[in-house]
ROKOLVEX-873449 format. One record per residue (C-alpha): x, y, z; residue number from 0; residue in three letters; chain. Coordinates in pm, 1 decimal. Layout:
<rec><east>X</east><north>Y</north><up>Z</up><pos>NUM</pos><code>ALA</code><unit>A</unit></rec>
...
END
This chain:
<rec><east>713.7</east><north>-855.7</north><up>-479.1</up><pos>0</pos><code>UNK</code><unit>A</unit></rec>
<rec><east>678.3</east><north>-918.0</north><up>-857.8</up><pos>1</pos><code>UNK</code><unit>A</unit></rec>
<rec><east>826.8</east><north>-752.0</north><up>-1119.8</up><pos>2</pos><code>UNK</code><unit>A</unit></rec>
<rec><east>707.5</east><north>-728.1</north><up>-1480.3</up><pos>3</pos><code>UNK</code><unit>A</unit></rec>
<rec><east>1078.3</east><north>-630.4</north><up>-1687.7</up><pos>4</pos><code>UNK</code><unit>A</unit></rec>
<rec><east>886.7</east><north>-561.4</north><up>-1998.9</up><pos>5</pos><code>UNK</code><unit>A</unit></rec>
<rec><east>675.2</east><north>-267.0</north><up>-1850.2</up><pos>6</pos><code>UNK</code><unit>A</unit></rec>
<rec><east>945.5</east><north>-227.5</north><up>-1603.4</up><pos>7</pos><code>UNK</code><unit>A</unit></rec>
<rec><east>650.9</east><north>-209.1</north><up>-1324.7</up><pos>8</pos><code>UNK</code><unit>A</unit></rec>
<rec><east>659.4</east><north>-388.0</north><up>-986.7</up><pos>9</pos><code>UNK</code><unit>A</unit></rec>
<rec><east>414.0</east><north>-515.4</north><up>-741.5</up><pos>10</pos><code>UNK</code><unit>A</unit></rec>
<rec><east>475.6</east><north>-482.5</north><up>-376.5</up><pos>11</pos><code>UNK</code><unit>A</unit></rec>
<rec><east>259.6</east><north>-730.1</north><up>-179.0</up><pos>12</pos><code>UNK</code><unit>A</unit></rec>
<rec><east>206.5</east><north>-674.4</north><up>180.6</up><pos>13</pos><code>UNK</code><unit>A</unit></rec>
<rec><east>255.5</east><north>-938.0</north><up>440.7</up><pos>14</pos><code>UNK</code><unit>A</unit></rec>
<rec><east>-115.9</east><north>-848.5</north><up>533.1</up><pos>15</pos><code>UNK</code><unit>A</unit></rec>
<rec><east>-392.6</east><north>-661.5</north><up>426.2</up><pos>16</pos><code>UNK</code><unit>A</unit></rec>
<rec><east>-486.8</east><north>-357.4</north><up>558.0</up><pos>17</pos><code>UNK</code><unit>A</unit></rec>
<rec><east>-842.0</east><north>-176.0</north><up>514.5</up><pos>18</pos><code>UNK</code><unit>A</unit></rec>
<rec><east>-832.1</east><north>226.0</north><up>424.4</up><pos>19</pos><code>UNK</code><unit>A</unit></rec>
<rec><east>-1051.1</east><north>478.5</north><up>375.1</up><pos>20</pos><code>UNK</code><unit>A</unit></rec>
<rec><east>-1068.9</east><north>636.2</north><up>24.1</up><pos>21</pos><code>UNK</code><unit>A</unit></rec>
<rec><east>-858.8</east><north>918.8</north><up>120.3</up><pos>22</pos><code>UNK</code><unit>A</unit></rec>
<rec><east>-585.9</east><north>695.2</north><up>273.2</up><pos>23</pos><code>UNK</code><unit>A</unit></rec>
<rec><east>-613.3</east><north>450.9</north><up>-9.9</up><pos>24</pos><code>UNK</code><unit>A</unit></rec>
<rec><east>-529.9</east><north>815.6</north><up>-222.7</up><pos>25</pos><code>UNK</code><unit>A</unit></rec>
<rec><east>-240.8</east><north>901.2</north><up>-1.2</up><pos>26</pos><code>UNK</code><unit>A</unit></rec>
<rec><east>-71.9</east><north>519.4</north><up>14.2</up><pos>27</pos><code>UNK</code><unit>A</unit></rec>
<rec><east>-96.7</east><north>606.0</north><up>-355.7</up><pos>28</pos><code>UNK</code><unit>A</unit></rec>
<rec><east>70.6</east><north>946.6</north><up>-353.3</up><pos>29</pos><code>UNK</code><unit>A</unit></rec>
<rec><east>290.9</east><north>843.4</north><up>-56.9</up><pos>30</pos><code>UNK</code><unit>A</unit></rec>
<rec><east>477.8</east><north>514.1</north><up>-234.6</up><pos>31</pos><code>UNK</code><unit>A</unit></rec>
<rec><east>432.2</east><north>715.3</north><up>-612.1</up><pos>32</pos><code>UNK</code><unit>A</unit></rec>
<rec><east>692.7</east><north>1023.1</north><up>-416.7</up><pos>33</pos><code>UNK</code><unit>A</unit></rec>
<rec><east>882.6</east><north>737.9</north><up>-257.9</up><pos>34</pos><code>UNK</code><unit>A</unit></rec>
<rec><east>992.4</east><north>527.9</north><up>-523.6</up><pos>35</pos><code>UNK</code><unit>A</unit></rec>
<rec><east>969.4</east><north>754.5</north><up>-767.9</up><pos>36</pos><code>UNK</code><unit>A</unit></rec>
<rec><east>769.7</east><north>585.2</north><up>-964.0</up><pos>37</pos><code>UNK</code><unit>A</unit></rec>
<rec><east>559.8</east><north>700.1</north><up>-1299.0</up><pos>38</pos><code>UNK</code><unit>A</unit></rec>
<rec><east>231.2</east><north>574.3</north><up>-1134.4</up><pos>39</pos><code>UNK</code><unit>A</unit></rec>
<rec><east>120.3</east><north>415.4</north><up>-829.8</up><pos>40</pos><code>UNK</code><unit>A</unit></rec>
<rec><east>-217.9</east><north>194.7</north><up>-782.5</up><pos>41</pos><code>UNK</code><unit>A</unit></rec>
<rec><east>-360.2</east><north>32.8</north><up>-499.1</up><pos>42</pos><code>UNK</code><unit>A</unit></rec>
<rec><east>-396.6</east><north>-318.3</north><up>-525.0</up><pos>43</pos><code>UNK</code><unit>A</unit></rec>
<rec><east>-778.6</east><north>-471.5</north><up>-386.3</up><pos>44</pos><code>UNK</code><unit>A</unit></rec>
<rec><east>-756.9</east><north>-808.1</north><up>-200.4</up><pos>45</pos><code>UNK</code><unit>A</unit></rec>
<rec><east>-943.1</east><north>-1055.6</north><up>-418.4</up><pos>46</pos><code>UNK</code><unit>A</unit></rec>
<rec><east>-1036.4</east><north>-1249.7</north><up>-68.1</up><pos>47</pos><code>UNK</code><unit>A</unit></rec>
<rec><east>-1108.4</east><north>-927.7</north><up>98.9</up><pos>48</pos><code>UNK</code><unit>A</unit></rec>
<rec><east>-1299.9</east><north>-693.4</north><up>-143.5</up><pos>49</pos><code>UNK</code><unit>A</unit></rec>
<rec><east>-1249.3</east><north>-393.6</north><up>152.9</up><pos>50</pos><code>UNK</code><unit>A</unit></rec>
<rec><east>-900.4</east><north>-449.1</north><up>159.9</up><pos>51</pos><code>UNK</code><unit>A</unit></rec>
<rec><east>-582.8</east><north>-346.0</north><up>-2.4</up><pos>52</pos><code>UNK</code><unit>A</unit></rec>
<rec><east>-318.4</east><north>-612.6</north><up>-76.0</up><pos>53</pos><code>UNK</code><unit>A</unit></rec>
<rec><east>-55.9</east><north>-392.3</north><up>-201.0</up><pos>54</pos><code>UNK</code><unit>A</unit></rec>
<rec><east>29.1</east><north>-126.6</north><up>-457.3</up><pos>55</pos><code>UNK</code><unit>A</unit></rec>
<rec><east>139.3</east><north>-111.0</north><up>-841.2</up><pos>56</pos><code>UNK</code><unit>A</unit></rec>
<rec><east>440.1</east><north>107.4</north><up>-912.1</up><pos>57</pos><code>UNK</code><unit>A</unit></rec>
<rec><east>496.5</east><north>192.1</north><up>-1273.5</up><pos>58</pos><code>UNK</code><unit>A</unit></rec>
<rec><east>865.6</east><north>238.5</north><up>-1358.5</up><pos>59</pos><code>UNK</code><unit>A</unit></rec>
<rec><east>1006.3</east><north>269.7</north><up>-989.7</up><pos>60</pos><code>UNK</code><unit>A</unit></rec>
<rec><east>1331.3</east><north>413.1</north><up>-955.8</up><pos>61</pos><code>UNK</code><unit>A</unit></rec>
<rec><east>1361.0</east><north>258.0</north><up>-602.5</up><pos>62</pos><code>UNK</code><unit>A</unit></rec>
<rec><east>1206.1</east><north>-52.2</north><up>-507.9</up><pos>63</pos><code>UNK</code><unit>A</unit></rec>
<rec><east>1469.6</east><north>-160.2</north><up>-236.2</up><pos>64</pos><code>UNK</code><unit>A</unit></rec>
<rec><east>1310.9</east><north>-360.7</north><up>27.0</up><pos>65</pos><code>UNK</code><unit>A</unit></rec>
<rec><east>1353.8</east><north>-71.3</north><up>289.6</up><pos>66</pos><code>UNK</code><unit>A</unit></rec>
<rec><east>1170.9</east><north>128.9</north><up>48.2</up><pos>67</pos><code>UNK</code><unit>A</unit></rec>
<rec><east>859.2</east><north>-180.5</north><up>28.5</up><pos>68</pos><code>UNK</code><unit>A</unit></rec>
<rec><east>895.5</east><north>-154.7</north><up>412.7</up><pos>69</pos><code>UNK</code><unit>A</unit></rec>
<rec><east>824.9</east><north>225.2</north><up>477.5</up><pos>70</pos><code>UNK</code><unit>A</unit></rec>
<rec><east>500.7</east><north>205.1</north><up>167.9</up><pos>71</pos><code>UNK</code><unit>A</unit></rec>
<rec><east>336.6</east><north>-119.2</north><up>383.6</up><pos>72</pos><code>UNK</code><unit>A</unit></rec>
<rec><east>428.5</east><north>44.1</north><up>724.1</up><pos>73</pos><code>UNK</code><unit>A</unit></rec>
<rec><east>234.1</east><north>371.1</north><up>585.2</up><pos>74</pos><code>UNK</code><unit>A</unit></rec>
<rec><east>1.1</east><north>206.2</north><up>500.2</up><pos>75</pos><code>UNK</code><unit>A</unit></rec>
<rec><east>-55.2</east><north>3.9</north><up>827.4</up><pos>76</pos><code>UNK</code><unit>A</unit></rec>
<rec><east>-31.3</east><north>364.6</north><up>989.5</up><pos>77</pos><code>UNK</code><unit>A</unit></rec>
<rec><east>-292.8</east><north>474.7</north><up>772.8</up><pos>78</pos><code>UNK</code><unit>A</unit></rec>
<rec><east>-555.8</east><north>209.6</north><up>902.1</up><pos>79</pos><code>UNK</code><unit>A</unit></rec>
<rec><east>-849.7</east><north>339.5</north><up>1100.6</up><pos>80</pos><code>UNK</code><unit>A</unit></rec>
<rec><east>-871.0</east><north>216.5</north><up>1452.4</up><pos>81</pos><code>UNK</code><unit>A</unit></rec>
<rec><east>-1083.6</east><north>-106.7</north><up>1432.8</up><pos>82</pos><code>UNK</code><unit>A</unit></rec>
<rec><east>-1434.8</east><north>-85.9</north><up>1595.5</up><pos>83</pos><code>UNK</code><unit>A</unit></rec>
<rec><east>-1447.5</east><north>-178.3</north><up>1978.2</up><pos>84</pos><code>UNK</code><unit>A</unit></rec>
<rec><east>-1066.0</east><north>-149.4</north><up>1995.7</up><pos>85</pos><code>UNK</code><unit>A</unit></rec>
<rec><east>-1114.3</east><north>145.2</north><up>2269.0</up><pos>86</pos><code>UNK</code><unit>A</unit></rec>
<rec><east>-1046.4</east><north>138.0</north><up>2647.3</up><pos>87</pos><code>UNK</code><unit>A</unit></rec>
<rec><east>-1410.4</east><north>24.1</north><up>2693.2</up><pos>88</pos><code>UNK</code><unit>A</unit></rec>
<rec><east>-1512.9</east><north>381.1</north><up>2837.8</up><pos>89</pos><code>UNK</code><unit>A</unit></rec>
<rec><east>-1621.3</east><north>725.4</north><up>2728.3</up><pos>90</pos><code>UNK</code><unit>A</unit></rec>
END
């Protein structure tokens, strides 16, 4: 995580990437924006992985505890579409 005291912002990393949709993308947004409390919240793209999110931008959180940067990156993880040819291998 890195913190920027003169906006008072943080940036949560996640330990991986994870790929979203645009409407999860919106609700990892909405979902660590309600959790944290936070002015704003902003997905953060993967600069190796264009696709990908890397983490999220909270403006002025009023809780950034590490159980709260657990819950936003396991939502998010949650929030992943199942990855092609990940099925049973029937219909």
């Amino acid at each position: 995580m890195l913190d920027d005291p003169q906006a008072g912002c943080v940036e949560l990393r996640f330990g991986h990437s994870v790929r979203l949709s645009p409407a999860g993308e919106i609700a990892l947004e909405d979902y660590a924006r309600v959790l944290t409390r936070a002015r704003h919240a902003e997905a953060v793209p993967d600069a190796a992985q264009p696709a990908a999110i890397a983490g999220v931008h909270l403006c002025v959180p009023e809780d950034a505890s590490a159980t709260a940067c657990d819950d936003i990156e396991g939502f998010a993880r949650e929030m992943q579409p199942p990855s092609e040819g990940g099925g049973l291998g029937w219909n």
